[in-house]
N, C-alpha and C positions, 0 to 999 in steps of 0.2 A: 401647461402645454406650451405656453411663450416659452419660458425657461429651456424645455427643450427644443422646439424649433432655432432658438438661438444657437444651441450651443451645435448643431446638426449644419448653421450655417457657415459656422468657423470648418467645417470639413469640405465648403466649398473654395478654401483657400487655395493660394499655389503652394501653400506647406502639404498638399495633398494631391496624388498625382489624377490623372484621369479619369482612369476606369474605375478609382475611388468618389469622384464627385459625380461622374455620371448615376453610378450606382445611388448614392445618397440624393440626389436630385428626385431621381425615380420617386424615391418615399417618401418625401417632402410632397409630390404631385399626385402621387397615387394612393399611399399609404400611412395614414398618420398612426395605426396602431403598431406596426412595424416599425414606423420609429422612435414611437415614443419606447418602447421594449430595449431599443439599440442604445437609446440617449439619456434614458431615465438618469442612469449612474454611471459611473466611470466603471469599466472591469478593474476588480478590486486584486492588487498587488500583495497578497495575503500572507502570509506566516510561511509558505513555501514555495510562491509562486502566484502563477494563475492559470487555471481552468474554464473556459467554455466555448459560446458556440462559435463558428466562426464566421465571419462576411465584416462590412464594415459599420463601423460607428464606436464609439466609446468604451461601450460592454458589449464587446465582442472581441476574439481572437483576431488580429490584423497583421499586416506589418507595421503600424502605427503605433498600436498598443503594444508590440513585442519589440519594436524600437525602444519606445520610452521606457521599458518594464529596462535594457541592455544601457539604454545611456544612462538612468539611476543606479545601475550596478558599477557602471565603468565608473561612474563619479566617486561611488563611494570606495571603489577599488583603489582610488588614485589618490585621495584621501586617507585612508586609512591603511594599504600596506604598504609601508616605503619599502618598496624594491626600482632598481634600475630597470626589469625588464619585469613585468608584470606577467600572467598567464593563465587562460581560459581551455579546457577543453570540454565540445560542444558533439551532443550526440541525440537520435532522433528515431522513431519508432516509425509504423508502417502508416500510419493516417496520412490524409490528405494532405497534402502543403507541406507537411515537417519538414521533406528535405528543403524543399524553398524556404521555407521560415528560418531554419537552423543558418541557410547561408546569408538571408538578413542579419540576424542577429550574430554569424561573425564579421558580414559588414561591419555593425558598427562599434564591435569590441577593438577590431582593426583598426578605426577609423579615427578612435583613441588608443592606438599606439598600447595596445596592449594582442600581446603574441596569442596566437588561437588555434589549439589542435581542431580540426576539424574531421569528424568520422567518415570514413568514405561513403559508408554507404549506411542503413539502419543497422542497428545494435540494442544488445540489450539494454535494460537502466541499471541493474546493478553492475555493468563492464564501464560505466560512463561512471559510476561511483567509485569503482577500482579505479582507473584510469586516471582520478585525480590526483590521486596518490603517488600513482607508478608514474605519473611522468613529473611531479612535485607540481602541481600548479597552483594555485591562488582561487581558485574557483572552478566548480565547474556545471554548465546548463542541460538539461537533458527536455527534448520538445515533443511530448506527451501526454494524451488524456485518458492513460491509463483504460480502464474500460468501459471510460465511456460511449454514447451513440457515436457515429460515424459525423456525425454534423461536427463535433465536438475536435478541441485542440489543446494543447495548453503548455506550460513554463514552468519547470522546476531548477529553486537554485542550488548547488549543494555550495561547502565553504573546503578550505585546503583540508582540512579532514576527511573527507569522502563523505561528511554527512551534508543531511537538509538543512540549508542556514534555519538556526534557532537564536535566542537573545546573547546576546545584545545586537549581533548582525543584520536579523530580518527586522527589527525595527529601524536600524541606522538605513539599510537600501530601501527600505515601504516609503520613506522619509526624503530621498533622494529622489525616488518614482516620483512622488508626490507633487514635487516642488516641481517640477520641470512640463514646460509649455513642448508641444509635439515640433514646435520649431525649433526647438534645440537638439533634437535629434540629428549625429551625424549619420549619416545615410553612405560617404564615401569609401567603400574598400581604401586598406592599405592590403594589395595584395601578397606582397611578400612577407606579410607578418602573419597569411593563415598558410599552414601546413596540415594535410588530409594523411592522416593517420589511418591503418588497417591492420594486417597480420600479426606485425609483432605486437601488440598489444594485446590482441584476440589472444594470440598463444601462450601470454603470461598471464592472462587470464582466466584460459580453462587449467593451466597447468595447477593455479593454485584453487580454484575450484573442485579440482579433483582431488588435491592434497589434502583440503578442507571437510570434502565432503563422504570421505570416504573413513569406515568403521574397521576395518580389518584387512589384512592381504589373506584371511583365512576365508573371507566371505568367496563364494560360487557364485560370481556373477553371471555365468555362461546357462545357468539353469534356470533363470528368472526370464520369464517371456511380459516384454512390456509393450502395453499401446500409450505411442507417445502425440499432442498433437499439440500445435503450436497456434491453433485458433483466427490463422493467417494472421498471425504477430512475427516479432521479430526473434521469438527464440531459437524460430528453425537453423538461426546462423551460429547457434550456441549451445543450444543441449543437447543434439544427436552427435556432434563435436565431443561433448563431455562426457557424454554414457558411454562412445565407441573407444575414447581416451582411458576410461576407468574400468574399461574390461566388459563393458555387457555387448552381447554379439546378438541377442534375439530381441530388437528392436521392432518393431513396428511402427509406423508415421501415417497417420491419418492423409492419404493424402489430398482430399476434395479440399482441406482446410491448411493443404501443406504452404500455398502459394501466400506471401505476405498482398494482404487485400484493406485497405482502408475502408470498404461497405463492406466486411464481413460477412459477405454472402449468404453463408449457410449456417449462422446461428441470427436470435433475435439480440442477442445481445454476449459481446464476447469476454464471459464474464468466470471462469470457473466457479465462481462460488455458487454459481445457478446449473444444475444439475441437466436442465434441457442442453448449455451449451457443450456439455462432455459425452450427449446423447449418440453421435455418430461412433465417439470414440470407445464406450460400453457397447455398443450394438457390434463392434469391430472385436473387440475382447471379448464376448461372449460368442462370436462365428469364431474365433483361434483359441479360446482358452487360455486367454494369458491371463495372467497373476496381478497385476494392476495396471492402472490407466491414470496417466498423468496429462493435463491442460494446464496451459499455461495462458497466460492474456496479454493483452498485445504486447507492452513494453517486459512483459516479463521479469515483473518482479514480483505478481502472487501465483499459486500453484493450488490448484484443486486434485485431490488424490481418490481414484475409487477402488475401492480393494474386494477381495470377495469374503463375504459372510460364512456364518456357522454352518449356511442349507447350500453355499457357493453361490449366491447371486453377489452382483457386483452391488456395491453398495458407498455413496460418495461419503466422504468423509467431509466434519467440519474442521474448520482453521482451528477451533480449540483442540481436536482431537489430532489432529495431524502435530499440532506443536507439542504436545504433553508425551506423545511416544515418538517424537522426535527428539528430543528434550532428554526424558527418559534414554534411548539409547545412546544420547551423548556424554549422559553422566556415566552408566552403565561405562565406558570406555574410558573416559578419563581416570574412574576409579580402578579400574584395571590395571591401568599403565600405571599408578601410584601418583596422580598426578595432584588429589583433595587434596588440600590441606591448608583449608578455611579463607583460603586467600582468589577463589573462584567467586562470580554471580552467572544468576542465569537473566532476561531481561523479559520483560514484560508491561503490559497496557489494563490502565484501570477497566477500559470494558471486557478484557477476553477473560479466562476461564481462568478460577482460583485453583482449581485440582494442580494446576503446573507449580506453584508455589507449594503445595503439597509432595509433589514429587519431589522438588529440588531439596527439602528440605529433609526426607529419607535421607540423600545422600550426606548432608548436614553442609549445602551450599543453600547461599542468601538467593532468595530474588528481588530486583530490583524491578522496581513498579513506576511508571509512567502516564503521559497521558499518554491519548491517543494516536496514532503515526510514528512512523520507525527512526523519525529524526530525532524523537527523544531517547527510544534505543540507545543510537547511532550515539548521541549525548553523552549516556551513560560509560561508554567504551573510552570517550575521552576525558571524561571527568572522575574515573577511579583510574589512573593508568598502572598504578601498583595492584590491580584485579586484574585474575584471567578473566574476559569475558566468552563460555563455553558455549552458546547460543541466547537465540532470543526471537518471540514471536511474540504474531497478535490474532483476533480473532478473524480477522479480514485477510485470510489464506493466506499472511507473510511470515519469512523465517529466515533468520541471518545464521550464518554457523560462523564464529570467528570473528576477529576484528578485519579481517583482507577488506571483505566491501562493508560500508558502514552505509547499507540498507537494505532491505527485504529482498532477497537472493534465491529470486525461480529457479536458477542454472543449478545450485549447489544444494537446495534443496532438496530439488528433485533427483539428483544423484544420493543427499542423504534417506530419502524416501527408500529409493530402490534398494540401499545397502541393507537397510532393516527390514523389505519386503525379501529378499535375499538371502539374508542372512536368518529371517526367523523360517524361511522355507525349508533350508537345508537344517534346520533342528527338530525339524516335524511341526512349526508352529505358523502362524501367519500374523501378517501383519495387525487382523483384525482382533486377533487369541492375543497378540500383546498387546492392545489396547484393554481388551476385558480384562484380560492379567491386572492392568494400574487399577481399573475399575474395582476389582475384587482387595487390592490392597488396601485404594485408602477409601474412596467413594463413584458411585456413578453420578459424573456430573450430566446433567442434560442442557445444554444449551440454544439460543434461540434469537432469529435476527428479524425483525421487519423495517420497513423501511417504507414511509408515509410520502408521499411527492403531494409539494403542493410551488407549481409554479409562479414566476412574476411579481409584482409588488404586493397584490395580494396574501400569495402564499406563503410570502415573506412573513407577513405579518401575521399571518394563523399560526406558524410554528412557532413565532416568538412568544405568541398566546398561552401555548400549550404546554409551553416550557414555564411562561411566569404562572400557569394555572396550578402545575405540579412543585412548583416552588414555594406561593403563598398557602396555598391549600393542600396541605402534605396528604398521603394517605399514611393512614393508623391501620389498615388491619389488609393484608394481600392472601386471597384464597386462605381466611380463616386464620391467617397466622399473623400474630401482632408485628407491626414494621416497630422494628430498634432503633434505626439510625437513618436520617438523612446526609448524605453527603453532596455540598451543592460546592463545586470547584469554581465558580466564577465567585463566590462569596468567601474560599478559601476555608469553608467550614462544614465542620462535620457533628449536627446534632442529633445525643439521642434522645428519641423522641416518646421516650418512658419515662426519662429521669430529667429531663430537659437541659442536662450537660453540652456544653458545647466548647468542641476543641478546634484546635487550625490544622488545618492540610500546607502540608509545606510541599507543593508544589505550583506550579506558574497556573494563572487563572486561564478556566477553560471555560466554555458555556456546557457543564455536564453536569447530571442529577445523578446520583446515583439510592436506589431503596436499599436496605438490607433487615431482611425479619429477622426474631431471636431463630428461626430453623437454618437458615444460612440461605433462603429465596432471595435472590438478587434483581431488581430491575434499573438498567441507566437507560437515560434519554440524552442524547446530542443528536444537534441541528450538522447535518454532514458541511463538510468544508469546502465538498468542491459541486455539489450535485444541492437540487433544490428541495431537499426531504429533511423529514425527519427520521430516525432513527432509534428506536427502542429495542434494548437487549436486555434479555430472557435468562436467568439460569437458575436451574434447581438441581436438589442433587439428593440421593439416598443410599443406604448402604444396600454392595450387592454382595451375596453370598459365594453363589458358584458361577460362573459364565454360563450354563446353561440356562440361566435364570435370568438371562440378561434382557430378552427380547418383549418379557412380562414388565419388566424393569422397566425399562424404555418406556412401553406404549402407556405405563402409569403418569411419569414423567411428562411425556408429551399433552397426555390428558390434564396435566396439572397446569402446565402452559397455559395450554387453548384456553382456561379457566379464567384465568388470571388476565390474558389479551380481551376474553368478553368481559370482564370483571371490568376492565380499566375504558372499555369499547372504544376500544384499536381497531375491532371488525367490520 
């Protein structure tokens, strides 16, 4: 507790302004468990950025912390790309503070003589990925906590590519952050070196979004009735722009959730992947009868899809399902146009769903496998440049179409959603009949997410437990079926665990477990990156005969899960 009352007291410096020591006083006087939470650690400068709560102290979202995270980049910017004019473009979501935060942070990009587009107003995060591009810049920050709580804030960097800095980058800035006392933060605008960018950017960016996102000029956009809602995020400034642009005319906009709201009002959490926060938006589609219901989250770059079943109820889809017949109708089109020919990949993540590697490989394209998060995607795009890259998703509702933005793409997805809701309408088919369709091909995969919260220093350390528990002490046998193979990515190795062979994983170290039985039951475990859980994924899979067998399929599936989560007692 010394250790942190010490380090609580350096924030009572003049390196720190008023309403920052008053604040921190208070908790030195009133509060020692409050502080010790604030002061424990530093907020950690991580592999894309940083995430969390916001108010002041060390591990928190600040202008302190979001300065030094801005003067470690400008250092290493200054450093390692010799240009005469250097340049940042800076964009920011609908939470609390981001506009304020984003105009600290080109404070002090300006402050070091480096030029900084600055967004006018919120915007998406994958136009802030475009955007690096289209204006050639050297970096670019997007101020975001994604779907997290409303308390929540956070800092992502991307690099001149449009992607998430990855290595050798986010080690060279973690390392700059690092080094650097909060007094060397410059804090002084150059004001003629930031410029507030709007329109024309916006419009080269649904232009190629819709170029992108679109499957046919034969599709009937005009008959697809959508409920669209933007979760009081910032898509609302960019995807009814891009469906009205690409021809759909029977829109519909939630609008109790139309208004960008950093307290999210009217969900618990604004999350599509949680079926309650798209609750307003099916209770809307089922009083009009529309044909799907697309949510988007705040920053808008994942997309939850509900489309309607075999008996017409709405029914949400998971990120594995929506990428696999996304995916599918992109190949479906590329092969059309003549466009195979063995020099395509499609992109994907060690946790989501193998059926899409299945599919790709029908068409006799590679997929390219990752860890987890879209910057390794994004990676991949730049590290095969002699490969089309024709999409790529992950199980966590994201999906890029194209190399334009080189990150998980709400705007262009959800126009790719709607062309295949569209287009499989007008053939007598639906969205859901092509999903079962891949099902009846190759296999019904079922898959499965939970997500254990264990807060604080404590909780820190239960999850690291649970992870060295499943590491040292493997399981041998999951609902009856012998496990094969462990795969442990932070040890770079993959053993089977029948024959006691052990081979390397050639990819960069991860903290993730992965099981695999001889049946093809899959279970991984990673500690989330930005949120204080753990995280365990589920999937099974078996053959399905006809679509109408599908719903017996499933509920056997699902039964097989719950199994296996009390097996492991996850419950």
């Amino acid at each position: 507790m010394d250790n942190i009352l010490d380090k609580a007291k350096q924030w009572l410096t003049a390196t720190f302004d008023a309403e920052t020591q008053t604040e921190i006083q208070e908790l030195i006087s009133n509060n020692p468990d409050a502080l010790a939470d604030r002061f424990y650690k530093d907020m950690e400068f991580g592999t894309g950025g940083m995430r969390g709560v916001m108010g002041a102290g060390t591990n928190r979202i600040n202008k302190y912390t979001l300065g030094r995270a801005t003067q470690g980049l400008s250092n290493y910017l200054i450093e390692n790309v010799k240009k005469e004019q250097l340049s940042v473009v800076i964009a920011y979501d609908c939470r609390h503070n981001s506009k304020k935060f984003a105009k600290v942070v080109a404070d002090v990009l300006s402050a070091n003589n480096i030029k900084v587009f600055l967004f006018e107003d919120l915007r998406a995060t994958p136009e802030l990925s475009f955007a690096v591009r289209h204006l050639g810049c050297d970096a670019g920050i997007v101020l975001t906590a994604s779907h997290n709580p409303p308390e929540y804030n956070g800092y992502k960097v991307y690099w001149a590519d449009g992607g998430q800095i990855v290595p050798p980058h986010d080690g060279g800035i973690i390392g700059k952050v690092n080094a650097l006392d909060f007094s060397e933060i410059k804090f002084d605008a150059n004001e003629n070196l930031i410029e507030v960018i709007c329109k024309d950017v916006d419009d080269a960016f649904i232009e190629a979004s819709v170029k992108n996102g679109s499957l046919s000029d034969k599709v009937d956009r005009k008959n697809l009735k959508i409920v669209f809602t933007s979760l009081h995020g910032t898509s609302i400034v960019s995807v009814p722009d891009a469906l009205a642009k690409a021809g759909y005319t029977d829109v519909h906009i939630v609008e109790e959730q139309r208004v960008p709201n950093g307290d999210f009002p009217t969900v618990k959490s604004p999350n599509p992947e949680e079926p309650e926060a798209l609750k307003m938006a099916t209770d809307l589609a089922n009083k009009i009868g529309a044909d799907i219901v697309i949510g988007t989250d705040p920053d808008c770059d994942r997309l939850g899809v509900a489309i309607r079943d075999l008996d017409g109820n709405m029914k949400l889809m998971n990120g594995n399902q929506t990428m696999v017949v996304m995916t599918e109708f992109l190949l479906k089109k590329w092969k059309e146009e003549g466009k195979i020919n063995g020099k395509q990949f499609v992109g994907s993540t060690i946790v989501s769903t193998e059926l899409v590697n299945d599919v790709a490989a029908t068409y006799g394209v590679d997929t390219k496998v990752g860890l987890t998060g879209f910057k390794w995607i994004a990676k991949m795009v730049r590290d095969f440049p002699e490969l089309d890259f024709i999409g790529g998703g992950e199980e966590s509702f994201g999906y890029m179409v194209g190399g334009f933005v080189r990150d998980k793409d709400a705007v262009t997805a959800t126009l790719l959603a709607c062309e295949v809701a569209a287009y499989a309408k007008q053939n007598g088919s639906s969205f859901y009949e092509e999903l079962l369709a891949i099902y009846v091909k190759n296999s019904y995969y079922k898959e499965h997410l939970i997500s254990i919260t264990k807060k604080g220093m404590d909780g820190a350390a239960e999850i690291q437990q649970m992870l060295s528990d499943m590491r040292n002490n493997p399981l041998t046998e999951i609902d009856g079926e012998k496990v094969e193979s462990l795969c442990d990515y932070d040890a770079s190795t993959k053993k089977n665990l029948i024959t006691g062979e052990v081979t390397t994983i050639d990819l960069p170290k991860s903290n993730v477990l992965i099981y695999q039985t001889e049946s093809g039951t899959r279970i991984a475990a990673r500690p989330s990156g930005t949120e204080p859980k753990i995280k365990f994924y589920f999937s099974v899979n078996t053959s399905l005969d006809t679509k109408e067998n599908a719903t017996s399929i499933e509920a056997a599936l699902d039964a097989k899960i719950q199994r296996i989560i009390k097996e492991m007692k996850l419950n």
